[in-house]
N, C-alpha and C positions, 0 to 999 in steps of 0.2 A: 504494500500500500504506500501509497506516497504520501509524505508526512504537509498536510494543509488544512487550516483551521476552518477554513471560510464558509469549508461545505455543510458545518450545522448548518448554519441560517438560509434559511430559503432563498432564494434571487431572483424569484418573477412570483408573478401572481395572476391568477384566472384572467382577469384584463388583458394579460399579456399573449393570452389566446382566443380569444374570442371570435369568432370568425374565421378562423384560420384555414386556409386554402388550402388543399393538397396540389400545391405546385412548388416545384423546385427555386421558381425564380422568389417568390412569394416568403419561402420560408426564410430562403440567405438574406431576405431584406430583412426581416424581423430577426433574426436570427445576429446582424450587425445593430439594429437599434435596441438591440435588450442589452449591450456591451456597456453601452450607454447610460444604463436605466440608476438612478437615482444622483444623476446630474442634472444642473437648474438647465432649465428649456431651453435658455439664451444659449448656454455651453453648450448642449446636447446638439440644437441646430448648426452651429458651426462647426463642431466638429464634425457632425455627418458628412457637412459637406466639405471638409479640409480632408479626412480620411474616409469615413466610412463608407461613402457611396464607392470609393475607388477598391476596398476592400469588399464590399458586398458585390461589386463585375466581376476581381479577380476570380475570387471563391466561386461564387456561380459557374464564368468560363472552365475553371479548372476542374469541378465538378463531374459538366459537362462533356467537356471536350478530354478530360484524362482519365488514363486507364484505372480500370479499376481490380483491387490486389487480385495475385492469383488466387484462386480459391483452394483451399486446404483442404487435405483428404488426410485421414487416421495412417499412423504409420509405427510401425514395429508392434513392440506389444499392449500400448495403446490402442483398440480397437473402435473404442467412442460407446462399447456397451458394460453397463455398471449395474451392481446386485445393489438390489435396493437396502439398503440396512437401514437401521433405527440406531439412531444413538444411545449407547451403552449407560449413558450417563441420565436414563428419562424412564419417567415413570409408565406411562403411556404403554400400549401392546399393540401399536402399530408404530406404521411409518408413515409418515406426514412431509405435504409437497404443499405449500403455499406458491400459488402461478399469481401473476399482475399482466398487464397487457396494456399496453400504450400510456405506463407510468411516468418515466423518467420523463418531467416538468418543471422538475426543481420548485415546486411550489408548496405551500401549506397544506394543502391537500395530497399532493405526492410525500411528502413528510408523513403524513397523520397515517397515510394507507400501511406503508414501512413498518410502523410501528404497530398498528393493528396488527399485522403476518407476524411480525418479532413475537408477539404476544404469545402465540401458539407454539411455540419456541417449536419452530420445525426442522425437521429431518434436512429438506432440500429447497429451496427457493429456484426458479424460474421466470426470467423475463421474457415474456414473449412479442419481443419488438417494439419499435418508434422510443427513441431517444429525441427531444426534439431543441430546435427546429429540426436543424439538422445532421445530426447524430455528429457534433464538428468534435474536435479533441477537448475543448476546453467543456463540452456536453456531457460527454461522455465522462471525464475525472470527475466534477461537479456531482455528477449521480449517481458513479458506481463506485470509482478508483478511489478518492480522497481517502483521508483517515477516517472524518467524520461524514463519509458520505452518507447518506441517508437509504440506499439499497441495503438489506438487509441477507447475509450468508447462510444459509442452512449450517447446522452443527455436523452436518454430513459432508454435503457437498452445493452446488450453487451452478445455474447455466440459463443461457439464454442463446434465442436465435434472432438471426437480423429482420430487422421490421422495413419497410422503403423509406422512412427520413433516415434512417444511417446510411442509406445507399444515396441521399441526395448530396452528402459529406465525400460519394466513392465505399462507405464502408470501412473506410481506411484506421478509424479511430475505435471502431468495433473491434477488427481482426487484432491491431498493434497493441490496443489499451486495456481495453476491457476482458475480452477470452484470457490471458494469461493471467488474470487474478481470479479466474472461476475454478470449474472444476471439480475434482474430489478434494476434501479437507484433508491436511498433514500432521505428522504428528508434532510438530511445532506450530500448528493453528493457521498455517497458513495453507493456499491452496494451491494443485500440481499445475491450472491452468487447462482450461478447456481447449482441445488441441482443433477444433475444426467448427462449424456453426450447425454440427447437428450431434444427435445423442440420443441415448434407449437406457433408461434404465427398467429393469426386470426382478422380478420374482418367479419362485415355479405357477403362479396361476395370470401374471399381466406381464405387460408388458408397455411400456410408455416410451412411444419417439416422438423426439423435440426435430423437427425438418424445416427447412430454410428456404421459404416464399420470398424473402427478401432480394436475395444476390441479384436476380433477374423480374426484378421488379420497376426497374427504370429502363427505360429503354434508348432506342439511337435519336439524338435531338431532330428535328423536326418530324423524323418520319415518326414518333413515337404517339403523334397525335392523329393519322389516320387510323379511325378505329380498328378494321381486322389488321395491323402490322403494329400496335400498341405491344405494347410488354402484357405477358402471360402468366407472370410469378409462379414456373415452374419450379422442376426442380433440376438442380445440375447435375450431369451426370454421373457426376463423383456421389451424389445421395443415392442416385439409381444403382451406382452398382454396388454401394454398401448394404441397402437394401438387401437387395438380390444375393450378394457373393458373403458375407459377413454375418449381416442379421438373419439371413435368410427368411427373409418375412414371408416368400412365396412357397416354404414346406408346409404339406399340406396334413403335416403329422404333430404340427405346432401346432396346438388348437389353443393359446391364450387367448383371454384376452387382451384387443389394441386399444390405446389410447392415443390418437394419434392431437400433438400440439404444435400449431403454425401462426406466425401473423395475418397471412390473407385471409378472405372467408372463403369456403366453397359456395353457400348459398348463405342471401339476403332477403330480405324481405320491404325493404327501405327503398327509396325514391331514387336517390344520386348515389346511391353503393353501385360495386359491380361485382358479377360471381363470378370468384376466377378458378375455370373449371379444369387448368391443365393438372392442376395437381394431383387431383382426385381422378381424372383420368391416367396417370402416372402411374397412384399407388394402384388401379383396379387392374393395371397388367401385370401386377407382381401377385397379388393380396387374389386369389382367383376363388371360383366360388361363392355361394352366400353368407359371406361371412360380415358381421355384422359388429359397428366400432363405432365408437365414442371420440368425436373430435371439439377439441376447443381452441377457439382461434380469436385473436381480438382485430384491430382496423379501424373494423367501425365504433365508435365511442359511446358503447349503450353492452346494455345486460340483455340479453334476450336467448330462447331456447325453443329449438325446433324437435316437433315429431320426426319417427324414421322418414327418410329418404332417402330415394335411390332415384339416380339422375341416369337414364339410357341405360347405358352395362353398366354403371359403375358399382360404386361399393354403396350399403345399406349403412347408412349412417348416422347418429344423434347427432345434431350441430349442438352447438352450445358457441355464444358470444361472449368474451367477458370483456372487451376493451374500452372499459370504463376505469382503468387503473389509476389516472393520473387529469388526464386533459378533461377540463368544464364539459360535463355531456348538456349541450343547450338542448334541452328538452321543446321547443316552440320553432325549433330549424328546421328546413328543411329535410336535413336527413335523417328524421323520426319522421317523415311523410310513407305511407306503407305505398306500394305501389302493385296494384294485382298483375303488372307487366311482369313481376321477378318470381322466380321456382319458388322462394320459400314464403311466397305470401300465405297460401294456403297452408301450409308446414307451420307458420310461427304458433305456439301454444301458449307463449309471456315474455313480456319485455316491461323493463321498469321503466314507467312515464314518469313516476312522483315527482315532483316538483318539494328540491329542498329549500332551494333563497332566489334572490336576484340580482344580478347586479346593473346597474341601470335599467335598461329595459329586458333583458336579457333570461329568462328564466332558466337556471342551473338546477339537476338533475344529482343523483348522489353516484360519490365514485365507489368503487369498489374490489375484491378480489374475490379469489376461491380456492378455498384449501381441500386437499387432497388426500384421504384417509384409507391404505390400504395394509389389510388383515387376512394374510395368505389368501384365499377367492374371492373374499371381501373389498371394494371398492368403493366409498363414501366419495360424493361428492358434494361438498358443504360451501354454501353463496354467502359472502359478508357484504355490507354498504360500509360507510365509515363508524358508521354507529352498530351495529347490532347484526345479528345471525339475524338470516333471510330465511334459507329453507334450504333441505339439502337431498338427496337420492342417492340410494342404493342399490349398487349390479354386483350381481353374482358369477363369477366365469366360471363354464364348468370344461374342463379342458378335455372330457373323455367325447364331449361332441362339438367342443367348439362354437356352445350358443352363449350367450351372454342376456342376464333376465333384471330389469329394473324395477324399482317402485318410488315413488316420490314419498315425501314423509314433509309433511307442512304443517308449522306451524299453527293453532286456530289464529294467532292475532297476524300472520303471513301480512305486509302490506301489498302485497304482489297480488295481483286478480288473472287469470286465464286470460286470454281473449274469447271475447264472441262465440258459444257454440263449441268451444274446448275446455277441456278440465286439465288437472294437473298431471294424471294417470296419461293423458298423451303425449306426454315428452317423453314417456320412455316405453309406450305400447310398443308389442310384437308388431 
């Protein structure tokens, strides 16, 4: 860890997002004026214009126009797959995974959510993408690296995967800063460094891969805006062939259950999202069969959980949303507009609208995470806001056929309602 005070204290705040565009040029602007932040207006404007504007072209161009790292594949006997353990030192009789999704904000609320997961004092922590603006070096120390960064390490181990604002950086401050202080914990407390941006930890009844929508999630400048030659947030070859040659996720004698964790979504059910289907068509030519999996992915900045789907051939599977970890979810946006043009309109079973505050005119929504409770075939999956347990569900893997069986467990005072015509028993029906 690198030795720096500054990263207790938070350095931006919900204002500092509000609106916020997913565009690359969009974010390095904001991304140079929060450098700025808590200098008088008169200073802040001249120096914008004496440096920052010249600094927010660079970065943008370099961005854009520069390579981005090679991608990293597992090597020797680092393999990238890890036995889930429990820490020796906890009372508990499981193993516990606290995931966040689109936290790293640096803000009072990105603070507060940290400390909420700390609480649970877990096994393993998981980020699952968007460092923001854009995932730049001084983003990335600020949130994860510091001494007192406010990211929080599992007593095990600690990983994440790339989300597309670290890929609006190149990715570069991902692969150099962050992955080497993840990883498995050491016996001098410190960690061996996560060697690649994907990962599977397993017991004999699950099995959880963390895989990487990120890398190819920005595409080549101009042509990236004709819709069919846009970016695909596949997956790169180097995950296909760990998959297949390593994990072997396509033996058909493996009958765990998957947990598969990404930043993109596969399906949406929102206005201005989009479902990015390579992936899922990626994993159905490994993963063959009806075999039936549990994904959670965050992106879009809301809580929300779909019925089984199955898109064309692909794979049979529970979406689950959490990327609500950090950034203001503007509950009144457009992107809580449901849109029956998208696969998971009809799929969606609850999404949390609540309305917690305001700021100006703006109504903010609550952030949150989900901790991950597993008990040799037993699989809990348990919903926190800032404040309080939500509600959580229960799958059972039975390996001798390879099905997987849920049930919801809800709270009577749940603030969460179904939607329309759905109950809570359909997020995780046969």
């Amino acid at each position: 860890m690198e030795s720096e005070v500054t990263a207790k204290i938070p350095g931006r705040s919900n204002e500092d997002y509000l609106g916020n565009k997913p565009s690359e040029l969009t974010n390095h602007l904001r991304t140079e004026i929060a450098k700025d932040k808590g200098k008088s207006r008169k200073r802040k404007i001249t120096d914008f214009m004496r440096k920052r504007v010249w600094s927010w072209i660079y970065h943008y161009f370099k961005s854009r126009f520069g390579k981005k790292p090679k991608y990293k594949a597992y090597t020797g006997e680092d393999t990238g797959i890890y036995k889930l353990n429990k820490n020796a030192g906890t009372e508990h009789d499981h193993t516990r995974i606290a995931i966040a999704a689109d936290w790293a904000t640096d803000t009072a609320e990105s603070f507060e959510i940290s400390q909420q997961m700390k609480s649970h004092d877990p096994d393993y922590t998981i980020h699952l993408g968007d460092t923001y603006f854009v995932g730049a070096p001084h983003e990335i120390k600020k949130n994860f690296v510091y001494a007192n960064s406010p990211w929080v390490r599992g007593n095990v181990g600690s990983f994440a995967v790339l989300g597309n604002h670290e890929m609006y950086a190149r990715g570069e401050a991902f692969f150099e800063h962050l992955l080497p202080t993840l990883g498995i914990k050491t016996s001098n407390n410190g960690y061996d460094g996560q060697k690649a941006g994907f990962f599977c930890l397993e017991n004999d009844y699950w099995r959880i891969l963390g895989l990487d929508t990120g890398y190819h999630s920005i595409g080549k400048p101009i042509i990236e805006f004709i819709p069919f030659l846009g970016p695909k947030s596949g997956f790169n070859k180097i995950i296909m062939d760990w998959l297949k040659d390593i994990v072997k996720a396509g033996d058909p004698n493996d009958k765990r259950g998957l947990v598969i964790l990404t930043h993109h979504q596969y399906l949406t059910a929102f206005k201005i999202e989009s479902e990015y289907r390579k992936a899922g068509k990626q994993l159905a030519s490994i993963i063959k069969g009806n075999r039936k999996i549990i994904w959670l992915w965050g992106h879009e900045h809301k809580l929300s959980l779909f019925e089984k789907t199955k898109i064309n051939d692909g794979l049979s599977f529970y979406g689950r949303c959490i990327g609500h970890g950090g950034t203001p979810v503007e509950i009144e946006s457009r992107s809580f507009k449901k849109s029956s043009r998208k696969q998971g309109f009809d799929k969606l079973v609850a999404y949390d609208k609540r309305k917690k505050t305001k700021i100006g005119k703006t109504t903010i929504g609550y952030n949150g995470y989900a901790l991950l409770k597993i008990r040799d075939s037993e699989l809990r999956i348990e919903y926190y806001d800032q404040e309080n347990y939500l509600f959580s569900e229960k799958w059972i893997a039975d390996i001798n056929t390879g099905d997987i069986k849920g049930v919801m467990e809800i709270p009577t005072d749940c603030p969460l309602k179904p939607e329309q015509e759905k109950t809570w028993e359909d997020a995780c029906k046969d």
